[in-house]
N, C-alpha and C positions, 0 to 999 in steps of 0.2 A: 668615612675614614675616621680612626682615632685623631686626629690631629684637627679635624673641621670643628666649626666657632658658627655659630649663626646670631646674628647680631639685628633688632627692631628696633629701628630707628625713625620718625615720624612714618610711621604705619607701613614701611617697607620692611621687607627682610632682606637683610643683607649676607653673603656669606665670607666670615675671617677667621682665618687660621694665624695660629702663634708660629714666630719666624723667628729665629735667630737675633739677636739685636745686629752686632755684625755682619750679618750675609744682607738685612736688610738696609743697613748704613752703604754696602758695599753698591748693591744692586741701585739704588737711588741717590747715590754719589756724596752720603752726609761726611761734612769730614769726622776723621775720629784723632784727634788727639793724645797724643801719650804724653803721659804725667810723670808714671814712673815706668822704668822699665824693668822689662821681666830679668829674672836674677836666677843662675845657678849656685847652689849651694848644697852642703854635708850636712847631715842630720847625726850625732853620733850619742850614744847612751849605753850602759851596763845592763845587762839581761843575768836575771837569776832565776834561778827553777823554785818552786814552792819548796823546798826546802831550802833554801837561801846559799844555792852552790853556782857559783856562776856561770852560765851558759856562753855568753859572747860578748864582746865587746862591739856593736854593731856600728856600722858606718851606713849611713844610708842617703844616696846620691837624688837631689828632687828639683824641680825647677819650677819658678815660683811665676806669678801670671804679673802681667805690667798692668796699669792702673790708668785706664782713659776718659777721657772728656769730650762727652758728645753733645750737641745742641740740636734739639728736635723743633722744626719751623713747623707751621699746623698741623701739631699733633694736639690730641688731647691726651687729659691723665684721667683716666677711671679711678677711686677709689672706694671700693666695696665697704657697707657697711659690715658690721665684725664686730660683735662681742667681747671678743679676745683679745691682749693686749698687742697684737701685732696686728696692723690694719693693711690686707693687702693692697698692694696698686700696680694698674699697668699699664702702658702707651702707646694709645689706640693712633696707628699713623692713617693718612687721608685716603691710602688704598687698602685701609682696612687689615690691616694686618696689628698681631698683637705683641706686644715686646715686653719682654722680661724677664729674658737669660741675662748672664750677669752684673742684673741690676737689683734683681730682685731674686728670692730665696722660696717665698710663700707664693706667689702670686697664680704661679701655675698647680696649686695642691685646692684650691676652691672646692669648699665641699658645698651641698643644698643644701640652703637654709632660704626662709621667706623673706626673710628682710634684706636680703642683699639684690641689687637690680639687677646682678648678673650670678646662677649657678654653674655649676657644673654636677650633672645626674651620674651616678657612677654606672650607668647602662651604657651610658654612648658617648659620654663626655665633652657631648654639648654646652656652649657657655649663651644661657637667655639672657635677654638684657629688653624684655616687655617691659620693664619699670623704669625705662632711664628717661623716660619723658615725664616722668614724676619727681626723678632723682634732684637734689638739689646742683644749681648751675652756679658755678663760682668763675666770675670772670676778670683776668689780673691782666692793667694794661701797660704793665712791663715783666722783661723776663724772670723767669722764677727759676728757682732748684729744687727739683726735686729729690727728697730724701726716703730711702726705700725702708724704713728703718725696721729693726727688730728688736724684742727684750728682751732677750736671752742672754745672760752673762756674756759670755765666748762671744757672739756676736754682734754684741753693741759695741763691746768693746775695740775688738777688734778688726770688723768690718766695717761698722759706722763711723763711728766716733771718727778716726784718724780722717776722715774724710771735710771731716769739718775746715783741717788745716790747710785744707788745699780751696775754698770758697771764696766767694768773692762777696758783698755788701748785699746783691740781692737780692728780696726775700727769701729762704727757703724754706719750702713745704713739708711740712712729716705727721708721724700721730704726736699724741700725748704726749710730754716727756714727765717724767719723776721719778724719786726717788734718786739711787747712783747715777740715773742717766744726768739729769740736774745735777750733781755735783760734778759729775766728767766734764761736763760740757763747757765749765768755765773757765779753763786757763786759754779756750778756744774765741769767747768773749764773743760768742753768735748768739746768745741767746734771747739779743733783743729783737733781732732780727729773723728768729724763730717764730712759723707761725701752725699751730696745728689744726690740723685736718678732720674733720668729721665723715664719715662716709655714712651713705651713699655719695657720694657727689661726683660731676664732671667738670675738669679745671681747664678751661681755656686759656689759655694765654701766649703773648706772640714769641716767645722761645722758652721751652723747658730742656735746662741744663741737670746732667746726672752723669755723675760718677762712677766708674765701674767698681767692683769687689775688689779689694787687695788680696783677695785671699780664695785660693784655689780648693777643690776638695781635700779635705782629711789634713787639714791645719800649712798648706803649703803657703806661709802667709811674705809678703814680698817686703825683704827687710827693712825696707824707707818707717814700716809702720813700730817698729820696736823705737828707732830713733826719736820719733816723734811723738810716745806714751810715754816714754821715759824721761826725755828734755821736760815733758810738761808737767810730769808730777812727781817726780825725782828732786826735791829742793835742800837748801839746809835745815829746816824742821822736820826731813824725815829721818836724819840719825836720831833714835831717841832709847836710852837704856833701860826705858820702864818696861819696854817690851820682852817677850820670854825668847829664851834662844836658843829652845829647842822645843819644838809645835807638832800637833798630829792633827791635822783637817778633817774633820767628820762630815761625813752625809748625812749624818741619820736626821736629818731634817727634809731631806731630798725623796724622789719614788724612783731613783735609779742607781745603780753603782753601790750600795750601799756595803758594808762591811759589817757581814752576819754575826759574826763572834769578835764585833768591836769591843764586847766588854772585858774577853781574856787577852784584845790585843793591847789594851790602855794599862792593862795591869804591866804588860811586859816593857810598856815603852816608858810608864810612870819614875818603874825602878831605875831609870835612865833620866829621869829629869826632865820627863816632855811633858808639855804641857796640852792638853786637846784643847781647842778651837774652832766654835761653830762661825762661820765666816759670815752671815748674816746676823748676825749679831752686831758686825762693826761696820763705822763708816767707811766711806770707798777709803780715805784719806787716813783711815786707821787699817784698813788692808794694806794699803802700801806700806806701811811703817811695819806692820808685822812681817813682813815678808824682807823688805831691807836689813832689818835688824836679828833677822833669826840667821843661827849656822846651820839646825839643822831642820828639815821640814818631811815630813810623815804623812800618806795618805793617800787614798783611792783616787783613780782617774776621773776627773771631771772640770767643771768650769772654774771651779776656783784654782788649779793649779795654774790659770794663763800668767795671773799674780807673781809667778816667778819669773818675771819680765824686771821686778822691782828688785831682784834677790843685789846681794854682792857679789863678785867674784868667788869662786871658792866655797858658797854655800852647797850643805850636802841635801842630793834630794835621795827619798825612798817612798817610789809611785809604786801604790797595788795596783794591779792588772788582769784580766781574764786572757788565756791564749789566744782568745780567738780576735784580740785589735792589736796586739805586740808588733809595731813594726809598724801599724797603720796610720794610725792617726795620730801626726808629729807637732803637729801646733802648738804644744806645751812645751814638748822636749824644744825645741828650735828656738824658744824664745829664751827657755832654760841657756840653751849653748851659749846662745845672744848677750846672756848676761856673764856668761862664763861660770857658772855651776858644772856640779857633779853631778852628773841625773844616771839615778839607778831604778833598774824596773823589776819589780817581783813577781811572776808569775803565781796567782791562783785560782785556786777550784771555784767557778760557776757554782752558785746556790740556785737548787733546780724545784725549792718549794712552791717558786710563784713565776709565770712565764716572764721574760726582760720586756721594759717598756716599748709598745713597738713593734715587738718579736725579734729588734735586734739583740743580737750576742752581746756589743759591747754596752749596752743598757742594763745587765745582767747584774745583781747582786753578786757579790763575792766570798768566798770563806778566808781566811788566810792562814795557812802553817803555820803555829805558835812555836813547833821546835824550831822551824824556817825563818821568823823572825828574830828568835834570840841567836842564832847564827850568824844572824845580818849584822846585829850588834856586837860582835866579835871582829866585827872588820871595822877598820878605822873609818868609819861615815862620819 
């Protein structure tokens, strides 16, 4: 079956299949803890057509996942070696079974590769683990946490990180950190306490503690996490007036989302007094500030829009958009709302010169109506 795991363990084969983290706490009586609880709430934002005429004022009703705390008694943690800057891990329990639904995001996509002591072959989707009696053995004899982390903008931020605030002194386990993750990470004051992970390796230890996701598919993120990004980097040096206060976010440093005829779009928003802004360019701590101090903010769907979690009250958004994620994926707008902004979405034409990263839709390059924007700027944003 697609779902079997066969696992070598001092010269036996063993067979494990991935479960549920849940149905497996349930079935073996681990308690599970709730931290935060799950939350109903309205998602609501302005829809305009490619010619910048407005389509709807949308409301859209989503309910958000609660946030728990489980302790795993003789479990191990596998974590695979990896290349790449996200190092998966998962928690092999005593009957063999493999956990890492919502704790983990990667961990079930293992592609083959030699170096990792465990693959998954895309014929049959077996995970081998002949190499873990080679793999290094890390043994911690008090409890640890472990951290399932990722580096992806959107989600360090806002899956990881806010997790920190809910930890306790004990060691906890993760990859690498740097760069903005090392700046995030300090008003949380763990980072001494921070220790990273190398993979291959297998971590023993007498409890490993983990936290679930805040945050559900297609940005349904559980409000506790706005309050707690904002209390911590929201301060009094972030009003500051040198910043410009009116912004247009580019991608064109990114391979997705990009905005094909951004050079006739800057001309039309210039004439307006916007200013473009490659977001990697600044530090975390200077994102925040451009985004508190701007009125208005311009620009394609992607990870730098979460940043309007920092906006003011009252600040104007105008997000490009392709049809085909309008309505889907809320994670920006809800934080938007959170902050009390104006969030407007523009619908435009898919650029079909190069397939979207993935082969998804919302990964897709974009065009944008230039009569449809200077439209938009005829409405008070």
């Amino acid at each position: 079956h697609a779902d079997k795991r066969f696992i070598l363990c001092k010269g036996r084969l063993m067979q494990a299949t991935y479960m549920d983290t849940f149905d497996w706490c349930d079935q073996n009586k681990v308690p599970i803890t709730e931290v935060k609880p799950p939350m109903s709430d309205m998602v609501r934002f302005n829809v305009y057509d490619s010619e910048g005429i407005i389509q709807d004022a949308r409301c859209i009703g989503i309910v958000t996942v609660g946030t728990y705390h489980i302790k795993f008694k003789g479990c191990k943690l596998l974590v695979r070696g990896d290349d790449r800057d996200t190092i998966p891990m998962v928690i092999l329990t005593p009957d063999h079974k493999l956990l890492a639904s919502k704790i983990s995001k990667v961990a079930g996509k293992w592609t083959s590769t030699p170096q990792h002591f465990w693959e998954q072959p895309l014929n049959n989707g077996t995970v081998d683990l002949r190499n873990v009696e080679t793999s290094k053995r890390v043994s911690m004899n008090i409890p640890i946490t472990a951290m399932f982390t990722q580096t992806q903008y959107w989600h360090w931020l806002v899956e990881d990180l806010p997790l920190f605030s809910l930890m306790s002194n004990q060691p906890i386990l993760g990859q690498n950190l740097n760069g903005f993750e090392l700046e995030t990470i300090q008003p949380f004051q763990r980072r001494w306490n921070y220790r990273m992970i190398e993979g291959p390796a297998v971590i023993d230890a007498p409890e490993i503690d983990i936290f679930t996701y805040p945050n559900d598919s297609f940005g349904k993120v559980n409000p506790w996490v706005y309050g707690t990004l904002t209390s911590a980097f929201i301060t009094d040096k972030t009003v500051d007036e040198t910043f410009p206060k009116k912004i247009y976010i580019t991608r064109d440093d990114a391979d997705c989302r990009r905005v094909v005829n951004e050079d006739d779009v800057m001309r039309v928003c210039a004439a307006h007094g916007v200013t473009k802004i490659t977001l990697s360019d600044y530090s975390f701590t200077d994102k925040v500030k451009l985004f508190h101090n701007a009125d208005w903010i311009i620009g394609p769907h992607g990870a730098g829009l979460v940043n309007t979690m920092f906006c003011r009250p009252g600040t104007k958004i105008l997000e490009f958009m392709t049809s085909h994620w309008v309505g889907n994926e809320l994670g920006f707008v809800r934080f938007g709302n959170q902050a009390g902004v104006e969030w407007n979405t523009m619908i435009c034409r898919d650029d079909h010169t190069r397939p979207p990263r993935g082969g998804k839709h919302k990964n897709a390059d974009m065009v944008v109506d230039i009569d449809g924007l200077k439209r938009m700027f005829l409405y008070p944003l």
